[in-house]
N, C-alpha and C positions, 0 to 999 in steps of 0.2 A: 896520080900523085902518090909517092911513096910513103905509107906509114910510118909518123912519127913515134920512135920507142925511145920511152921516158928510163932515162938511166939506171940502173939499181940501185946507185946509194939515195937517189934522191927519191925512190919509190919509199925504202925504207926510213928515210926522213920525215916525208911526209906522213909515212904508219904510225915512228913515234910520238910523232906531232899531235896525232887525233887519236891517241887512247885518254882514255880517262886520266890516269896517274898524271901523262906530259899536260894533256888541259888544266890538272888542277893546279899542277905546280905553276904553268904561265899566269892562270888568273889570280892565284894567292901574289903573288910577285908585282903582278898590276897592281891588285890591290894595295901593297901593302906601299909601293910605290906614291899611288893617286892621294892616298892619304898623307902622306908627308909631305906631298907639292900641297895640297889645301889645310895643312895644320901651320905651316909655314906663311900663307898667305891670309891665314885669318889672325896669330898670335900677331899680337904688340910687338914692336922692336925695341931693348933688342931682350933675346931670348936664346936661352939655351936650344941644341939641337932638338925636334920634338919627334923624339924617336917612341916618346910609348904612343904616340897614335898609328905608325904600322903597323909596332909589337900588339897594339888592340886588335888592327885589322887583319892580321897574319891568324889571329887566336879565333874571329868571330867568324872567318871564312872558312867554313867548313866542307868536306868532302860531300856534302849532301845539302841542297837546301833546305830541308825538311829537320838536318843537325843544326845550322844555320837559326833557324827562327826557333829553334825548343833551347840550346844551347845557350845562344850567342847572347840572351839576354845576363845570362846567371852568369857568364864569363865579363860579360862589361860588368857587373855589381861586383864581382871580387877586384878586379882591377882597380876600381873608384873606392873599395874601404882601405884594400893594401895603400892608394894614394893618401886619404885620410887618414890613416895610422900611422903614417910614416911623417904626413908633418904635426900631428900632435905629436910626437915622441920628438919630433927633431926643435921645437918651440918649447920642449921644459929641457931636454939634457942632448949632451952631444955624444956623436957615434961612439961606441967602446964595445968589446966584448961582451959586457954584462947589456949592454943596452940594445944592442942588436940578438942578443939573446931574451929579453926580454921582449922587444918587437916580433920577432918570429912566436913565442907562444901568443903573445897577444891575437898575432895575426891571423893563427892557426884555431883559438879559442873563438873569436870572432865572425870568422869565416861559417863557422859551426854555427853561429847562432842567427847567421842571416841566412841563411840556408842555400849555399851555392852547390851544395853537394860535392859532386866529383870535382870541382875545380876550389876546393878550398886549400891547398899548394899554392896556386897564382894568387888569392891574398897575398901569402907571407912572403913571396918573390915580387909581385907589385911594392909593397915596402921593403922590400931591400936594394930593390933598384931604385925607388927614389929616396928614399933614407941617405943614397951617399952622394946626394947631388948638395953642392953647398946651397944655407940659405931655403932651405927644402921650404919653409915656413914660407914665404913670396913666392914661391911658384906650383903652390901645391893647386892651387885652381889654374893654372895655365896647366898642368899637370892632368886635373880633371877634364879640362876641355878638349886637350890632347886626347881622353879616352875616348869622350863621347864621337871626337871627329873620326878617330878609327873605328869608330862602332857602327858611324851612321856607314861609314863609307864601306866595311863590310856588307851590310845588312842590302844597301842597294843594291852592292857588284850582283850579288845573288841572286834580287828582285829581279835585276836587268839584264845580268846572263847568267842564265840557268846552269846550274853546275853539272857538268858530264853525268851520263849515266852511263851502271856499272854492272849492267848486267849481263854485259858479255863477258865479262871478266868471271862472274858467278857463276856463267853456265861452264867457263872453262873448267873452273875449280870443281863443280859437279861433272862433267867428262870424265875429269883425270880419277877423279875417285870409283864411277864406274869401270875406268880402264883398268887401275887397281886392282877392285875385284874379282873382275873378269878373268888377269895375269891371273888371279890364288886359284881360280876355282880350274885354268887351263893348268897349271902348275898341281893342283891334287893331283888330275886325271894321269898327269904324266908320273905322276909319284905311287899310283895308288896298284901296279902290278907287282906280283910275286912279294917277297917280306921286304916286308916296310921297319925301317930302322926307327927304332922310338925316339932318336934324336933328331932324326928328320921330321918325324912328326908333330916333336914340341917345337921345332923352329919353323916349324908352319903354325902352331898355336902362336908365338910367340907373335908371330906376322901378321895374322889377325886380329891379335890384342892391339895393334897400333893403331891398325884402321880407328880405332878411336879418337887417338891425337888428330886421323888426317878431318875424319867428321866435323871437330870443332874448328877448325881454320877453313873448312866448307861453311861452315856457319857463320861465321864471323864474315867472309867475302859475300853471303846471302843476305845478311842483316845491312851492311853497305848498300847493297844491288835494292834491297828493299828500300831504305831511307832514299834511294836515289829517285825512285818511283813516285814518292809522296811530295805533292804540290807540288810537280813539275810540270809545265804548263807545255814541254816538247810528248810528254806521254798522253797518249790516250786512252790507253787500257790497263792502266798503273795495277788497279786491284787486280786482274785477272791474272796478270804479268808474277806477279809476286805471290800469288795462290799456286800455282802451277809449280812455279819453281819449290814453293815451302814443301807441298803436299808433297813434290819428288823426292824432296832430300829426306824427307821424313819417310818415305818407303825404303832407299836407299840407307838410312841408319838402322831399319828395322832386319832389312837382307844383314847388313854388317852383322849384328849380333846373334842372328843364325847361324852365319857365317863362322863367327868365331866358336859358338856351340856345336856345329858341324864339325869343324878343326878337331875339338876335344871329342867328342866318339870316335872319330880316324888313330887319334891317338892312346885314348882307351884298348881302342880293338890291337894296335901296335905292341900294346905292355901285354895284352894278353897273347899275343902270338909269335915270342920272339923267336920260337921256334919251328916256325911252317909259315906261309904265303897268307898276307894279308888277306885274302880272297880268294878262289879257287878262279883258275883263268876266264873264264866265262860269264863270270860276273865282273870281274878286273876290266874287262873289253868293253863289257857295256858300263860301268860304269864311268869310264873313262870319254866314253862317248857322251853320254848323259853328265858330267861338269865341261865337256866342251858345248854343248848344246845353252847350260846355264849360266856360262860366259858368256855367251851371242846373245841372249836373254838382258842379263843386268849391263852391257854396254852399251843396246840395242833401246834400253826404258832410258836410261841416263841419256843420250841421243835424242831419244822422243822430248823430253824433259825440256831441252836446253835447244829445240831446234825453233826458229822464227816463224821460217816461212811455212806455209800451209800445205804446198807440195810436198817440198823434202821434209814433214814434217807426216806427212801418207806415209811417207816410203819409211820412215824409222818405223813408225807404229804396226806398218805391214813385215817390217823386218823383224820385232819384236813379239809380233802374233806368230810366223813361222816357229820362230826358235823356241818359244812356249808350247807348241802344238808337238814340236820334234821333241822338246824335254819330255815331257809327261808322256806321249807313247814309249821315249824309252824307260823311262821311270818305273811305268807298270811291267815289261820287261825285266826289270831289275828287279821289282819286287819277288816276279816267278821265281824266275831264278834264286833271289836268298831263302825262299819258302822251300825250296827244295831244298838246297845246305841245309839249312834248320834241321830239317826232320831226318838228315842222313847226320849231321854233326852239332846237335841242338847246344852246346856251348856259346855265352855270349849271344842269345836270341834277340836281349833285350836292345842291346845296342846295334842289333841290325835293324829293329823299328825306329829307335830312336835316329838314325841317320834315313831311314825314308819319312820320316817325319819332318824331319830338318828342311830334306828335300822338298816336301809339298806346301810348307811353312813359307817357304823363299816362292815357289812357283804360283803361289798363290796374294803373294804380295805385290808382285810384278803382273797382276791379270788384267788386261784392257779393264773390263767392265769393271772391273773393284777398283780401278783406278780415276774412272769416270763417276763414279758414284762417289767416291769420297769429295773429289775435288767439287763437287755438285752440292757438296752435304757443307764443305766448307766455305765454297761460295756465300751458301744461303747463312751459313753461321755468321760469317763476316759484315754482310747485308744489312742481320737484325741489329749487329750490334754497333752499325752507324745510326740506324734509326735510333735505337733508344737512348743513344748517347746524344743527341739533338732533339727530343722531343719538342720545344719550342719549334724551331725551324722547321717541322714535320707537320706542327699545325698551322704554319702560316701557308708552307706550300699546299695542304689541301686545303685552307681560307681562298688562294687565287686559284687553284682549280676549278674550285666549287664558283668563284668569281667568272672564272674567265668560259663558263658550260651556260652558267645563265645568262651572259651577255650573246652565246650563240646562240640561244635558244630564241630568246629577243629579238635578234636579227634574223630570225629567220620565220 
């Protein structure tokens, strides 16, 4: 029987279909849907459209269940005072300039004082979207109940289907930034024979100084991928999942900022040598070898980082040990070599330590066993601090340990 081959637009259809972004947009849209079919079948007739209980439900369906249940509560309470502020102002005077300007401080003073925090804006937009509904005074609890039925109908979709998770998307975002680095440190190597123009070399600093911007939108896609972890009832390994990935990116910011201090002695050494070769050839060679070797290094941990399975998750880590093992033989290579320039052309010494420094700084960031032992140190950090954060529950559960040891002992 001849194999059936599934077409390509419809492979990629189905792709977009099952990332996170397209499931969350489907389920908010249900959501926000379900709740106007049941705010419609529960309100009195007759009644205005009851559109703030999607607008609840659109607001309380969060990218993360775990945003979902800390959020969603403090987003219904701005919602339900912006509705209460909007029909007391709308029961003593009617819409105007001055009076809708007076509801927006109110709403925004208000907000402040019930403590919604980040969501103290949708206060002062909950009263102005119902402020200009006539009569706001009669339907200001048909209004309220609209919130609650968006809220409740949120808060289930969530309970009852678990919101995508987002960690393939954060390991992508950690790839691309190891890939990143990898390009600067293959891009030194190729820059780094014969004179090096010092405008080449600040627009290599300049390029490093960004890796900062790209750090925090790795962050921000990490802090997602974490929330996504938290009381998901599809994950099993949610803590480990999210140690792993933090503890990488936190090696990874730490390389960057080497990184970019690397940059600047390259460029140092540039202003002082506009007149002769960055490097005498034979140090040019290797060390050109040695930032392609610390390219295959930080793509190779970024890789390990972000990889699932257990296999191909050998093979990065054994890929990653190679390129460490190749760095650092040539590293001390490199060092021979500038110890002899030193003492034949001892100008600028200090910035030839300072860039084997840099070097050993990153190579030692990226080392299996230091990376094993942190993530081991941060395991157990995270550990203590679920226990002491539940001490009750901590002694109920050794009450039925201690319970359930002497009922074996009994039966036996």
């Amino acid at each position: 029987m001849p194999a059936v081959v599934t077409p390509e637009p419809v492979v990629k259809l189905v792709q977009r279909t099952t990332e996170p972004a397209a499931a969350q947009t489907l389920r908010s849209t249900a959501a926000a849907v379900i709740a106007f079919a049941v705010a419609q079948s529960v309100l009195p007739e007759p009644h205005p459209a009851p559109l703030t209980a999607p607008l609840t439900a659109l607001l309380v369906v969060q990218v993360t269940l775990y945003a979902t249940l800390t959020t969603g509560i403090r987003r219904v309470n701005a919602v339900v005072v912006g509705v209460l502020i909007a029909s007391g102002f709308s029961s003593l005077v009617g819409l105007s300039w001055w009076t809708l300007g007076l509801t927006i401080f109110t709403s925004l003073l208000i907000g402040r004082v019930v403590r919604v925090n980040e969501f103290v804006p949708e206060v002062a937009i909950s009263a102005m979207l119902v402020l200009g509904v006539a009569q706001v005074a009669d339907t200001a609890w048909e209004r309220v109940l609209e919130t609650l039925i968006g809220a409740g109908v949120g808060l289930l979709f969530n309970l009852l289907l678990a919101p995508p998770v987002w960690v393939e998307s954060a390991g992508v975002s950690i790839g691309g930034l190891g890939e990143r680095m990898g390009k600067m440190f293959r891009a030194l190597g190729e820059e780094i024979g014969g004179n090096h123009p010092v405008r080449e070399a600040a627009a290599r600093l300049h390029e490093a100084r960004r890796l900062d911007h790209d750090i925090v939108e790795v962050d921000a896609s990490l802090r997602q991928a974490e929330e996504s972890l938290m009381l998901n009832p599809r994950v099993k390994e949610g803590l480990l999942n999210r140690v792993v990935l933090r503890t990488g990116l936190d090696t990874l910011e730490i390389c960057a900022v080497v990184l970019r201090v690397l940059t600047r002695t390259l460029t140092d050494l540039a202003k002082a040598r506009t007149e002769e070769a960055l490097f005498p050839e034979d140090v040019a060679t290797d060390l050109r070898e040695l930032f392609g070797h610390m390219s295959d290094a930080i793509e190779g941990f970024a890789l390990m980082i972000t990889t699932p399975m257990a296999q191909s998750g050998e093979e990065a880590e054994e890929r990653l040990a190679e390129a460490l093992v190749r760095s650092r033989r040539t590293r001390d290579h490199v060092a021979d070599l500038l110890l002899e320039d030193v003492q034949e052309h001892p100008r600028q010494w200090q910035l030839h330590g300072a860039l084997l420094a840099e070097v050993d700084r990153i190579l030692d960031e990226l080392d299996i066993d230091k990376r094993t032992e942190r993530l081991a140190e941060e395991l157990d950090r995270r550990s203590a601090e679920a226990h002491d954060r539940h001490p009750r529950l901590r002694a109920i559960s050794r009450r039925l340990r201690g319970a359930a040891q002497a009922r074996r002992r009994e039966g036996g």
